[in-house]
N, C-alpha and C positions, 0 to 999 in steps of 0.2 A: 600501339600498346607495347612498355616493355617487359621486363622478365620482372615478374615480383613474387613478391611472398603469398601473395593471397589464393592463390590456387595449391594444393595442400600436396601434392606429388610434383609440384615443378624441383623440392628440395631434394628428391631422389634423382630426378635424371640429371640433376647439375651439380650434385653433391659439394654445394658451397651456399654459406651463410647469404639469406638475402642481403644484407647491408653492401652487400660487394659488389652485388648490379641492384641499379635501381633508377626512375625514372630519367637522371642525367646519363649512363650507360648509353655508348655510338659504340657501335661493336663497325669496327674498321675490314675484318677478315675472318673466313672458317674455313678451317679446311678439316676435312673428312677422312679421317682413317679406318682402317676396318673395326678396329675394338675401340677409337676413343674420336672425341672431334677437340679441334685445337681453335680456338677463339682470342684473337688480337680487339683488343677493347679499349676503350677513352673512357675514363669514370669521373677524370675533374676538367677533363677539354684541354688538357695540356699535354700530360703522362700517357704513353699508350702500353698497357698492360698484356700479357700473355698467359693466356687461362686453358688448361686442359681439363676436361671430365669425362669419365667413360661412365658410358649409358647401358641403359639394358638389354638383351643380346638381340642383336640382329636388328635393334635401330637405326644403327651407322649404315647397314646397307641397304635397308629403305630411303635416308637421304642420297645416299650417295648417289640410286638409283635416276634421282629428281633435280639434284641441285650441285653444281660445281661450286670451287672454291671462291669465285668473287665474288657469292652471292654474299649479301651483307646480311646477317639473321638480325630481326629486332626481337623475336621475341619465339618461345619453343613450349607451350604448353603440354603436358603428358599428361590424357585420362587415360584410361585401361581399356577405353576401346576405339581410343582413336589420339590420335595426333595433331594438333596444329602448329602450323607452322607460317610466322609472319618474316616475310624477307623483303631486302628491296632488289628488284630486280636489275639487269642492264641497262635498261631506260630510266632509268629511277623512279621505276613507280612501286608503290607498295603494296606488295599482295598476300593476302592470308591463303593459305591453301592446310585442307585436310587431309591426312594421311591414314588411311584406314589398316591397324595394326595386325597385318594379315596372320602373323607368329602367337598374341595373346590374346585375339577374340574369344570374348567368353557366350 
């Protein structure tokens, strides 16, 4: 699964129009800063683009906690009580894993 429009908060934590990731989107690299994460991406399989968005606070250092920078993200959904987060890992396998929002639990 990749990043799309139809989950209705993935537009806050990525503060960019769906049209810009969408099913063809191969996200090449992230790297994880403390206030923003930095995203190297392929949108037409030729071009590789460089995308920054700063998230909401103290999510950067939940990933960072989990996940270095080769990991390849395919896909970052945000509800309000929890996280998911789909990568491929070193082995190239794909794994969804949940991140339970310890800072906004309601």
């Amino acid at each position: 699964m990749f990043w799309s429009g139809v989950e209705k908060s993935v537009h806050d934590l990525i503060n960019l129009p769906s049209q810009k990731i969408n099913e063809s989107t191969t996200f090449l690299n992230a790297t994880i800063n403390k206030k923003s994460i930095n995203l190297r991406y392929m949108a037409d399989g030729i071009n590789s683009y460089d995308m920054t968005y700063v998230e909401r606070e103290n999510f950067s250092s939940i990933l960072q906690d989990k996940f270095c920078a080769e990991h390849t993200f395919k896909n970052i959904l945000d509800y309000n009580y929890e996280i998911v987060v789909t990568y491929i890992d070193n082995n190239f396998q794909i794994i969804s894993e949940v991140l339970l929002d310890k800072y906004n639990c309601k």
